[in-house]
VOGU-3710 file (C-alpha; in Angstrom, 3 decimals, decimal comma):
1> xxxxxxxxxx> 0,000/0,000/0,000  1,305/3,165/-0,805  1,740/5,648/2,389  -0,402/8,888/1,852  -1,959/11,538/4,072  -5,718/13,174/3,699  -6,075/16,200/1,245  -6,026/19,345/3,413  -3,607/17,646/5,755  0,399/17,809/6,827
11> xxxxxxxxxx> 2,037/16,060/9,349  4,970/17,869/10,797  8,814/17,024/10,790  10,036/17,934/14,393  11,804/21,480/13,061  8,121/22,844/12,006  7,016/21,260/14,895  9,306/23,765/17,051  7,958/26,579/14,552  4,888/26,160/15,392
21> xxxxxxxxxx> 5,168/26,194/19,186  6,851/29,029/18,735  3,777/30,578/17,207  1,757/29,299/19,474  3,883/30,581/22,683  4,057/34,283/21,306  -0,002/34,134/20,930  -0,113/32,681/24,573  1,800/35,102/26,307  0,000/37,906/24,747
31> xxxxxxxxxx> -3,127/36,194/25,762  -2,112/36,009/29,033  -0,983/39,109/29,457  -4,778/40,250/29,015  -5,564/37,830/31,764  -7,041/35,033/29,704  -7,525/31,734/31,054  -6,783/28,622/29,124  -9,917/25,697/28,364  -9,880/22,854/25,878
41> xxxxxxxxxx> -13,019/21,772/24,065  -13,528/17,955/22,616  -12,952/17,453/19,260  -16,219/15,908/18,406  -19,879/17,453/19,187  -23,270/16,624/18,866  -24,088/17,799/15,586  -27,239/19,645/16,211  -24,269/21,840/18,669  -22,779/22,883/15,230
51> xxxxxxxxxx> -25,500/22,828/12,798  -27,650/26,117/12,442  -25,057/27,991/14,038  -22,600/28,685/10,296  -25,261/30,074/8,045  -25,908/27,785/4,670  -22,087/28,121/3,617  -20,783/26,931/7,063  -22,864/24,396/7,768  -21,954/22,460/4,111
61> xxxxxxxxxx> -18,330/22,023/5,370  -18,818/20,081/8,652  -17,251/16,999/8,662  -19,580/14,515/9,762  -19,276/11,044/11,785  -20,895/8,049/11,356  -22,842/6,526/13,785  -20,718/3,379/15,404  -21,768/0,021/14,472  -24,044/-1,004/11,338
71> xxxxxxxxxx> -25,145/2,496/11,016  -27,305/1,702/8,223  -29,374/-0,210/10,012  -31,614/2,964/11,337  -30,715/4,428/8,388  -34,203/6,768/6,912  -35,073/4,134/4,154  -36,739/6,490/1,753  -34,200/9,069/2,238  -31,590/6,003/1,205
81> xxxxxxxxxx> -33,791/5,260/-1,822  -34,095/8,396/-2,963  -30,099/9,575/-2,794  -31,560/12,353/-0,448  -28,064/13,280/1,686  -30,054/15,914/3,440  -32,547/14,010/4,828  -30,400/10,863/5,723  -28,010/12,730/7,526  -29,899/12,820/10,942
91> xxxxxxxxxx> -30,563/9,125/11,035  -26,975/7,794/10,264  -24,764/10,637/11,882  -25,203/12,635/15,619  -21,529/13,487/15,888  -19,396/16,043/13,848  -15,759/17,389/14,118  -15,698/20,783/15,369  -15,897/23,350/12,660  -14,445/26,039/14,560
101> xxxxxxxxxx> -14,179/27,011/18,711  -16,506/29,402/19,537  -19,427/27,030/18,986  -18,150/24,682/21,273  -17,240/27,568/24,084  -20,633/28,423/23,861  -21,936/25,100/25,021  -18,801/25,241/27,329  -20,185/28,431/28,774  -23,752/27,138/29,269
111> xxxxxxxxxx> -22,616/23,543/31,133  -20,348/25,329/33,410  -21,469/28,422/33,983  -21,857/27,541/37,518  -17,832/26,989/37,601  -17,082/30,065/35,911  -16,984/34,245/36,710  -18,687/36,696/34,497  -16,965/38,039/32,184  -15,273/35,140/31,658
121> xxxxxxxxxx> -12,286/35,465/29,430  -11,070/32,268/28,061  -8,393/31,315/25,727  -8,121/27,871/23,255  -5,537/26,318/21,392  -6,779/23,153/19,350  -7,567/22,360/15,901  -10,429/22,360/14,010  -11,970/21,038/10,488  -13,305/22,044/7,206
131> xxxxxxxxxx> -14,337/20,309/4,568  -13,381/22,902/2,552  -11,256/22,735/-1,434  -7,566/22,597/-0,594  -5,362/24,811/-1,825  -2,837/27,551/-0,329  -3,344/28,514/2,649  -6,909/26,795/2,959  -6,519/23,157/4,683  -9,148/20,758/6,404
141> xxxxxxxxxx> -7,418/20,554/9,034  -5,656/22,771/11,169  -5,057/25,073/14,319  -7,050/27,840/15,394  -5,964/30,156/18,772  -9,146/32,218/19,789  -9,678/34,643/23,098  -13,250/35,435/23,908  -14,923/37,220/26,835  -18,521/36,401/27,522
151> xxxxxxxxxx> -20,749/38,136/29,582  -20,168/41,455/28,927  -21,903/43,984/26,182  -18,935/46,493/26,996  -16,816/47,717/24,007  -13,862/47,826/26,324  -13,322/44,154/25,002  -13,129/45,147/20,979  -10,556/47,575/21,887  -8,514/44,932/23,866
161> xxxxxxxxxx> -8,989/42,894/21,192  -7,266/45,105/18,613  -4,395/45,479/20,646  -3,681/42,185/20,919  -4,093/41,674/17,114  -1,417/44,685/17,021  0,972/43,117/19,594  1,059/39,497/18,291  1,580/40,416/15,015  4,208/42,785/16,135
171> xxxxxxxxxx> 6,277/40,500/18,250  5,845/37,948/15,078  7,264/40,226/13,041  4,238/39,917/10,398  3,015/43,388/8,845  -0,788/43,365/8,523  -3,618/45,295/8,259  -6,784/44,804/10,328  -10,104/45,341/9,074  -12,735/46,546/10,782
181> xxxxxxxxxx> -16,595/46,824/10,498  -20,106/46,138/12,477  -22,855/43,646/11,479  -25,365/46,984/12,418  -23,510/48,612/9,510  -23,975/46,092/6,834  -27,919/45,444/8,377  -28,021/49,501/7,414  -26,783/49,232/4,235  -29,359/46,488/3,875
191> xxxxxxxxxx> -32,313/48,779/5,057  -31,347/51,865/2,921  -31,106/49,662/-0,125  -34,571/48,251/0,416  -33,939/44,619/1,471  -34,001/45,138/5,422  -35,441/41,316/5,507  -32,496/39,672/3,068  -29,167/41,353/4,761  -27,214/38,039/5,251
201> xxxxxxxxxx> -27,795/37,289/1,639  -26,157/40,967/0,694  -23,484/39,728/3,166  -22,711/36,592/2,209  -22,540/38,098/-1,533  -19,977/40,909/-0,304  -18,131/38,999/1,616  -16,949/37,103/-1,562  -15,533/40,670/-2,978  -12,024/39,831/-2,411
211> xxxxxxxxxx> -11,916/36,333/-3,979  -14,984/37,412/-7,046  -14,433/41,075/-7,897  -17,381/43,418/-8,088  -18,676/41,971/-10,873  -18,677/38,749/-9,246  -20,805/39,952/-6,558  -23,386/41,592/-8,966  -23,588/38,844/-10,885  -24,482/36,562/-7,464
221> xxxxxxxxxx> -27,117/39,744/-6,344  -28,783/39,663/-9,479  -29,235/36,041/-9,264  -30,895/36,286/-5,863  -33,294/38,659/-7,374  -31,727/42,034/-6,236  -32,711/45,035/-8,415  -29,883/46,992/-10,095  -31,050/49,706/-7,811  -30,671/48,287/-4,620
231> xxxxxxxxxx> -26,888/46,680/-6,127  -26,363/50,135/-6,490  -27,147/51,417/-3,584  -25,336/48,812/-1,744  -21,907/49,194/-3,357  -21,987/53,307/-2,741  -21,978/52,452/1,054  -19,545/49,590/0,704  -17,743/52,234/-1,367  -17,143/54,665/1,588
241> xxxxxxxxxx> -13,310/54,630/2,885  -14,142/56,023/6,374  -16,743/56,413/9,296  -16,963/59,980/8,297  -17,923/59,282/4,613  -21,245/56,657/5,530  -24,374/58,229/5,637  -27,089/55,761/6,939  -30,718/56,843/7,515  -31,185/53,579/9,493
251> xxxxxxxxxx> -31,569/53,448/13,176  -29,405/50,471/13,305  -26,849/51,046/10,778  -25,932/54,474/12,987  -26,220/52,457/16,041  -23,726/50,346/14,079  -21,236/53,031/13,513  -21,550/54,831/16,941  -20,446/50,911/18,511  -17,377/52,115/15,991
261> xxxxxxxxxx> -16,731/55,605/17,560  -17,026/53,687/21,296  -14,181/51,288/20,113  -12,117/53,839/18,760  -12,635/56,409/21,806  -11,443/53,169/24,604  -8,327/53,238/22,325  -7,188/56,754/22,979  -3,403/57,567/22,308  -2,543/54,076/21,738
271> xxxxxxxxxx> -0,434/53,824/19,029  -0,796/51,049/16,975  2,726/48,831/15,295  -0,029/47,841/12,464  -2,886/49,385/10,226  -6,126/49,708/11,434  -8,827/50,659/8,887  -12,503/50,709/9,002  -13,820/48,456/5,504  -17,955/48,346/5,009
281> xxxxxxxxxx> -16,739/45,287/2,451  -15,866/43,416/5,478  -18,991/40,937/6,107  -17,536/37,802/8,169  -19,915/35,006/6,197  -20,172/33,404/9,809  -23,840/34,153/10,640  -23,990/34,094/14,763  -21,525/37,310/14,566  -24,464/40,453/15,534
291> xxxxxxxxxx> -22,067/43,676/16,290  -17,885/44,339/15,529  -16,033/41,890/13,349  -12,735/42,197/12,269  -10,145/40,557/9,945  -6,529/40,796/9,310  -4,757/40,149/6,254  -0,953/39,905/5,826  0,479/42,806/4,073  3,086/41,086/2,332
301> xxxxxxxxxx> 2,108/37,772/1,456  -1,019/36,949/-0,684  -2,688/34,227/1,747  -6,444/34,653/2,694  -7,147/36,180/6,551  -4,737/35,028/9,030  -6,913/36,332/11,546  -10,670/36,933/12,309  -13,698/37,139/14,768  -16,214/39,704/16,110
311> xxxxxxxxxx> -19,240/40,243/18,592  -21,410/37,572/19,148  -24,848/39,126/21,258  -27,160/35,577/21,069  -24,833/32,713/20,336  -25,846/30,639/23,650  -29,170/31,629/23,224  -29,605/28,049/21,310  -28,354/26,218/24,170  -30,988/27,434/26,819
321> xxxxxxxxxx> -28,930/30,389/28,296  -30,749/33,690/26,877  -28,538/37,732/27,276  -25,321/36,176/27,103  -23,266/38,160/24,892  -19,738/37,965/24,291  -16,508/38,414/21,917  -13,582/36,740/20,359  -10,949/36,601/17,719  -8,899/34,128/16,059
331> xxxxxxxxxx> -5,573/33,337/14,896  -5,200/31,178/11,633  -2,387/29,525/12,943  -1,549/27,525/9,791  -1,356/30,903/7,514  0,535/32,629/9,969  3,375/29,577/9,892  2,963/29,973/5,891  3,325/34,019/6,099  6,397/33,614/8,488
341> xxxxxxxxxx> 7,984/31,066/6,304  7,902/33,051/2,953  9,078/36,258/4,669  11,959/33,912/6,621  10,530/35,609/10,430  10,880/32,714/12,129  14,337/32,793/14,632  17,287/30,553/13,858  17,767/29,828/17,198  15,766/26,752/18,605
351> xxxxxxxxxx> 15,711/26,792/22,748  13,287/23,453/22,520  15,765/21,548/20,306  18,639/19,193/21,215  21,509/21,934/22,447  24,047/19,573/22,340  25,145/16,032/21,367  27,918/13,750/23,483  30,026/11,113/21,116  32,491/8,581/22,236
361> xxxxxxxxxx> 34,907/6,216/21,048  34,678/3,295/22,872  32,230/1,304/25,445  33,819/2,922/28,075  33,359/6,670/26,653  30,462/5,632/25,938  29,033/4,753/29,722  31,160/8,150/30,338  29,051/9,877/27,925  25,819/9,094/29,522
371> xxxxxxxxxx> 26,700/10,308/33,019  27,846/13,227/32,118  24,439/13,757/29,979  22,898/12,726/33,149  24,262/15,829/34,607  23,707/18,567/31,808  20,211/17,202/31,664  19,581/17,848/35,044  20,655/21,446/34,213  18,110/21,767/31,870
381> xxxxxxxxxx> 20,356/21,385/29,031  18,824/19,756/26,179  21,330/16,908/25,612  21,432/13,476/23,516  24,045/10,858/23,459  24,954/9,049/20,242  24,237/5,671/20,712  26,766/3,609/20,010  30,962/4,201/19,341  30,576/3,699/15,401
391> xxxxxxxxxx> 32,922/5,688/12,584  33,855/8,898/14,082  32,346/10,475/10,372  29,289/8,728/10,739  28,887/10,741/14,652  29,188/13,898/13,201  27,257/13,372/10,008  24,476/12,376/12,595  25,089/16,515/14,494  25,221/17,902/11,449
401> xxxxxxxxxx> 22,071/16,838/9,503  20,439/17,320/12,972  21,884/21,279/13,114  22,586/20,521/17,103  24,831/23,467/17,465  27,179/21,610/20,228  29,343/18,745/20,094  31,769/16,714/22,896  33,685/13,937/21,495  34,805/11,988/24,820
411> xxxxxxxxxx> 37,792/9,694/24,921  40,232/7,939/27,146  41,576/11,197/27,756  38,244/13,539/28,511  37,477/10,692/31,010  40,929/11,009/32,875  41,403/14,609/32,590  37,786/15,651/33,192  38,297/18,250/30,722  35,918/17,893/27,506
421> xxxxxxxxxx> 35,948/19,841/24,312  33,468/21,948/23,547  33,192/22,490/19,789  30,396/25,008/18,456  29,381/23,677/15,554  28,655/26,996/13,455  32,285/28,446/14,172  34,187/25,242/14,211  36,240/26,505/17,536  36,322/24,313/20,235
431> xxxxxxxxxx> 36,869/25,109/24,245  38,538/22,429/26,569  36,304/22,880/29,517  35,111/21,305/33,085  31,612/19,901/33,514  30,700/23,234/35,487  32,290/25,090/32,654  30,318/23,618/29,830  27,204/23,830/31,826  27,905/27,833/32,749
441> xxx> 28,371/28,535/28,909  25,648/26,298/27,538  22,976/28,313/30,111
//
């Protein structure tokens, strides 16, 4: 059989394995910083947690389990019959795979809300899946790092939120710009262009603009039976470059932009590493987001968003637990590890991997090898011990390919001296040096 992995997949060779946590730690700290709190969700749910919750688009790309056993066996027979996927669905699968994790914090929220302080601010790292086309950038698989707050309508949040966009990015080293718009807005738009009662299908339509053009998006009106003049009408306020510029007669689409002003008022002086910019285009095709949402977009590297999320007012509504609002972001971890390996951001130096490597000539340098590992270990000095006294070439082929920056070759006379030489590996000098020595330098 031939060995193969999943479209939308990757597994991970240990040196993008260190990337990644490295990623992954910067977001953390940040997080904490905020005074987050870490949870971790299941990876499956009950599939009437994730349906309804998407909009039409969303709920198309959960991945869906199989009942255990002969799941045909309660299988909807005339839904079988008549190739009806729909309608067979609910009698041969109750389990999906997570499509994202704010879905599953919001049943999180509702069984332990007991456990839990208001606001609660919580932050996840764990992956998710899409059954989505692969292609750059776009995986079924992969890791998303949200922060949320719940319980709590105050803006405060949104303008937390945006900082911590600005500081991740900024320790990353990743330029971006983050986009910024209200749900209000785009249900204003909808209500001065005459279709007050079909908004999310204007915003489902615009929030294809990047990836179909204008035209694109006409085209996709037009077929939904929107009049030229309402088209119209909706791409002069989508149109607008600033708060300033709008001009909404609707009483939501102003409440909409003054949620805007609030955000940008919390922020004050702060001074921000990256662009902020407000963008009516934005639409966020998730349909439980009801106030802010944001996205950020690399400004170097064509990807997709790297980053996304917004206000959420009724989200655990559909779990029993009504007033409940709350706010999050994510981080695409998988584009960001893309973005940072085109641009080359990522440090050369690896704290998590092997620091040095201890080879020997004999048996006996060899059991002399292991003690003194014994000891650098215990200093917290990421050490490994080549495993046998073979070919002198074939040892140091073995540090090299592995890039461990540090090399002792023990012998007869390292062992009786107690002296051991230190070679660094990138400047080829070496250091004859105690045990204490080599530990004081290597810390």
């Amino acid at each position: 059989m031939k060995p193969q992995i999943l479209k939308g997949t990757r597994d991970f060779l240990p040196e993008q394995i260190f990337k990644r946590e490295y990623i992954f730690n910067t977001i953390r700290s940040v997080f904490k910083t905020y005074g987050f709190l870490p949870i971790e969700t299941p990876v499956m749910e009950h599939l009437n947690t994730l349906t309804g919750k998407y909009g039409e688009e969303g709920d198309k790309l959960l991945f869906k389990l199989l009942n255990n056993g002969d799941f045909l066996a309660k299988a909807d027979a005339k839904a079988l019959e008549e190739k009806n996927s729909s309608a067979l669905i609910p009698s041969i699968s109750k389990r999906g795979l997570r499509y994202d994790l704010t879905v599953p914090f919001a049943r999180f929220v509702v069984m332990h809300q007991n456990d839990i302080s208001f606001p609660f601010k919580r932050f996840q790292i764990q992956p998710v899946w899409r059954a989505d086309r692969p292609q750059k950038g776009r995986y079924q698989e992969f890791y998303q790092c949200d922060v949320d707050v719940v319980g709590s309508t105050s803006l405060l949040y949104e303008a937390e939120l945006l900082q911590i966009y600005d500081e991740v990015f900024k320790s990353l080293g990743i330029k971006v710009t983050i986009r910024v718009n209200n749900r209000k807005v785009l249900q204003g738009i909808a209500q001065d262009a005459g279709i007050a009662d079909r908004w999310m299908d204007m915003t489902i339509a615009i929030d294809k603009l990047d990836k179909i053009g204008k035209d694109g998006v006409t085209d996709e009106l037009s077929k939904k039976g929107f009049t030229a003049q309402s088209t119209e009408k909706i791409f002069k306020s989508i149109n607008c470059e600033s708060l300033e510029e709008l001009n909404l007669d609707s009483e939501i689409g102003r409440l909409g932009i003054a949620e805007l002003n609030e955000i940008h008022a919390f922020l004050g002086d702060h001074t921000f590493y990256n662009k902020v910019k407000f963008d009516p285009t934005l639409a966020r095709g998730l349909g439980y987001y009801t106030g802010f949402i944001v996205e950020v977009l690399a400004d170097d590297v064509k990807i997709g968003s790297i980053g996304g999320g917004g206000r959420y007012d009724d989200l655990t509504a559909s779990f029993g637990m009504k007033d409940m609002s709350g706010v999050g972001i994510s981080f695409g971890a998988e584009r960001i590890y893309d973005v940072m390996e085109e641009l080359d951001l990522f440090p050369t130096d690896n704290n998590a991997a092997t620091k040095i490597i201890l080879l020997s000539f004999d048996k006996e340098s060899l059991m002399h090898a292991n003690q003194l590992a014994i000891n650098l270990r215990a200093s917290n000095i990421a050490t490994e011990v080549y495993p046998s006294a073979a070919k002198m070439k074939k040892q140091m082929k073995y540090a090299n390919d592995r890039k461990i920056p540090f090399v002792i070759v023990i012998g007869s006379n390292e062992i009786s001296d107690k002296k051991y030489g230190l070679k660094n590996m990138d400047t080829g000098e070496t250091d004859h040096l105690t045990l204490d020595k080599i530990i004081q330098r290597l810390t």
